[in-house]
Structure formats: structure tokens, C-alpha cells
C-alpha positions, 0 to 999 in steps of 0.5 A: 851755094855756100854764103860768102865770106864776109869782109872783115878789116882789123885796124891794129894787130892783135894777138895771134891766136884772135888773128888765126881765127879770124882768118878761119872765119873771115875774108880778112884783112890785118894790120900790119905794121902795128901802127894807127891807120891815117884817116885816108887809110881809115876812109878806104877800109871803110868803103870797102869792108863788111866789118870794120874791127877798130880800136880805140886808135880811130876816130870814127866821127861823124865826117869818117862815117859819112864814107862809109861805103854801102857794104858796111853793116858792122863795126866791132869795136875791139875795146869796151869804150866807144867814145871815139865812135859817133855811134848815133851817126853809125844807127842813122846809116844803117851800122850796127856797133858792138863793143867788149864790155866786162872783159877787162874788169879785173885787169884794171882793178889790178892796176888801180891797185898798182898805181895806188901803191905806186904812188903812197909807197913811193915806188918808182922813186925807189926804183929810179934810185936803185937803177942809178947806182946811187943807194947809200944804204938804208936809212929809217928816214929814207924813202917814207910813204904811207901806210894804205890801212885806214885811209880813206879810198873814194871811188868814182864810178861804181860800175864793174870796174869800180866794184872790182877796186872796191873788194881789193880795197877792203883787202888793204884795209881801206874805207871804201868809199863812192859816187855814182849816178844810182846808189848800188842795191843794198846788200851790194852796198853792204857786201863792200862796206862801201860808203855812198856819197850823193854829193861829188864835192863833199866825198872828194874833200874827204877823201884820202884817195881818189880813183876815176872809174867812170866813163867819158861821156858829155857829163864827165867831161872835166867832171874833176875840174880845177874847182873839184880839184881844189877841194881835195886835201893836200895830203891826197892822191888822185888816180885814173884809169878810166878815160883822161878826159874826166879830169882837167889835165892842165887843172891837175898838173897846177894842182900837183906842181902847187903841192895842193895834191901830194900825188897822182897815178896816171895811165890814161891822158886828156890828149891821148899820147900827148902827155901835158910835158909838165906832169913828167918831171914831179916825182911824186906822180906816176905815168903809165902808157894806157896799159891797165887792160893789158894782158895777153890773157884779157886782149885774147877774151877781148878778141873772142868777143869781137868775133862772137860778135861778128859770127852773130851778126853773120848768122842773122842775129842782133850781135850780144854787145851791141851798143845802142845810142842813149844807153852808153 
């Protein structure tokens, strides 16, 4: 008698070709419009699924889990991060959680890499100048940024993500510089040139240019705070692509507005969609809707990722992303 199919429910479309195979494999259910599920409609898919495949978009806590119902055995997050998931509740009922991790590593670095451009060159008010119609000509005062080689980059977060900006960085001449919980090995260290700093707020003061690349945990919450802030010189920039969460956003925009930062490169939010209004208006900060990650090319391995989960744990096996409370 063959096994029956299990009952996948995916909260948000995804790209085509990790659809069609889900279909193959699953009994399963996509999103459609392409919009985030309310909480009645996340409620509902979780009382009825095997496997639930949510994004980012859904806040799975504690009360969310708790309606889980008896059939739900997975949830195959679609997505590196699982802050928005009370893991430890999930464990306690019985759910294992996977993520995707190391997917989209490179995709990211490229827009840390971006965005610090962005903002040193000043490139989107170049753009905004040209679209206008108004570009008298060029000037050798007109539109003067700054040049990247020699400065120095600090890197907060060494993880895959920050290992990957530290090797472009060397590639534009910067000093890499990092905080971390554990120092990197050695001939890692040495293989980046990269600088370690035990002390947060001696490297930030130092620092010509910050990326966020660590995660959002209990420890990092505001882990950029305003006194962190403050330190900082006048004359640097703080980019971040991690989780909006780290920096205190209302600290920041006082900071940028105070001219105590020359500027910032934003994709990620402390409120998630609700950008602090104050921070759209500065010209010397770029904003970007949370799209560090996205290329059809990294949301397609991030989806075969997913379904490589949900095959494992279909056969019988510990899914290979599984995500264990205590170790994120």
C-alpha cells in the first residue's frame, strides 16, 4: 500500500519551478494572492497540515503554536532566520523546525557591498538628479563622495555572511576589521587580514564603516544602541542587512538627523514594513525593501532546501537543517 502523501501548506508564493515540485511530491497547498496570511488563516493552516512551509511574514509564537493541530509534525521554514518562530514551544509539542541556512551568503554580501557604495558615492542622489530632468552639467565639485580604499570597514558578525563582505572588502582596498562572540581560527584571520576587536565599543569608535551581520537574538537586541551610536565618528556610516532589530532605529535616525553619522544603508527595519517616516526624508541614507537575498537564483536553492527537508523527514530522517533550541 503506498504511503500517503503528506500535507504540505506553503504561506507565500514561491517561485515556480520549487512550486511545480512540491506539487509532485506533496499534497500541497499554495499561496495565492501573494500576500501574508492573518492570523485566523495561519491558525487554520496549522490545524490542518503535516508541514507548514512559512516565511518570515508569520509570526509563529507561542499562542500560534499552541493551535497547532495533532497532524503537524514540521515546519520548514522557507528562510535562514527563525526569530519569528517560538522554536522551544515547537520542541515541547512534538514539531520538529528546519531553516535553509548558508543559501543566501553571497547574495547578501553583494548587497552589503552595494549599499556601501550607495551611500559613500552617493548614488542615489545622483540618480534622483538625473530622473529629474535637472543635471546642469558636470562640476569637479558636483556630487563628491568618498573613496572606499584605506578605510576602515568593521564587521559585526563573522559569520558565513560577514566572512563573505570581509573577502569583497579586501577587494576595494578596505581594512577589515570584526567583532564576534569567537575570535575566527587563525589562518582564517590571517587569510582575510581581518582585524579582531574583543570590545564592541572600542571598534565601532574606530570604524569608518559598520556592517550588521549578526543575528537577532536576546543578546542583540539594540545591541547598536544610542550610546553604541554615539561613539561612532561623525564621519562614518552604518550599514545592515541582518535583522533591524540590532540597532535602535528611533537612536539612529536622531543620530543621522543630528549629523552624528554621515550616513546609513538600510534593507532590513526594527518594525519590519513600518519604516520610522523620519529616515525617508535624509538624503545621505539609502533605504531598501529587505531584498539583500533576492535572486530568483538564491530563492530557488532556498526552496530546494526546503523540500530536501521535508523529503528527509518523510522518509523517517532528522531533516539536515533542523533547527535545535539553544544552538541558533
Amino acid at each position: 500500500m503506498p504511503t500517503p502523501r503528506l500535507t504540505v501548506v506553503v504561506t507565500r508564493r514561491l517561485p515556480a519551478p520549487v512550486e511545480t515540485r512540491l506539487k509532485e511530491l506533496f499534497d500541497v497547498t499554495l499561496r495565492d494572492p501573494d500576500a501574508p496570511m492573518t492570523r485566523e488563516e495561519l491558525a487554520e493552516a496549522l490545524a490542518h497540515a503535516d508541514v507548514l512551509v512559512p516565511t518570515i511574514t508569520d509570526a509563529l509564537d507561542a499562542a500560534m503554536i499552541a493551535q497547532a493541530g495533532p497532524r503537524l509534525k514540521l515546519i520548514a521554514n522557507y528562510g535562514a532566520g527563525v526569530d519569528h518562530i517560538d522554536v522551544a514551544t515547537a520542541r515541547s509539542r512534538g514539531i520538529l523546525v528546519s531553516n535553509t541556512p548558508g543559501v543566501t551568503t553571497e547574495d547578501t554580501a553583494d548587497m552589503v557591498m552595494a549599499l556601501i557604495l550607495s551611500v559613500t558615492r552617493r548614488i542615489p542622489e545622483g540618480l534622483a538628479l538625473m530622473q529629474s530632468g535637472d543635471w546642469p552639467g558636470w562640476s569637479p565639485m558636483a556630487s563628491l563622495g568618498g573613496r572606499l580604499g584605506g578605510r576602515r570597514l568593521g564587521i559585526l558578525g563573522m559569520g558565513r555572511i560577514g566572512t563573505a563582505v570581509a573577502r569583497r572588502a579586501r577587494a576595494f582596498g578596505l581594512q577589515v576589521h570584526y567583532h564576534n562572540r569567537h575570535r575566527l581560527h587563525p589562518e582564517v584571520e590571517a587569510g582575510l587580514e581581518a582585524t579582531y576587536w574583543e570590545s564592541l565599543d572600542q571598534m565601532v569608535a574606530r570604524m569608518d564603516i559598520l556592517s550588521v551581520n549578526c543575528p537577532h537574538t536576546p543578546s542583540t537586541f539594540h545591541l547598536m544602541n544610542a550610546r553604541r551610536l554615539k561613539l561612532m565618528k561623525p564621519t562614518a556610516v552604518i550599514v545592515n542587512t541582518s535583522r533591524g532589530e540590532v540597532i535602535d532605529e528611533n537612536a539612529l535616525t536622531r543620530g543621522l538627523r543630528a549629523g552624528e553619522l554621515a550616513g546609513a544603508g538600510l534593507d532590513v527595519y526594527e518594525q519590519g514594513a513600518m519604516v520610522n517616516p523620519r529616515l525617508r526624508d535624509l538624503p545621505n541614507v539609502v533605504l531598501l525593501p529587505h531584498m539583500g537575498s533576492a535572486t530568483l537564483e538564491g530563492r530557488i536553492e532556498m526552496g530546494e532546501k526546503v523540500i530536501i527537508n521535508i523529503k528527509t523527514f518523510a522518509d523517517g530522517h532528522r531533516p539536515p537543517d533542523q533547527v535545535v533550541p539553544g544552538m541558533l
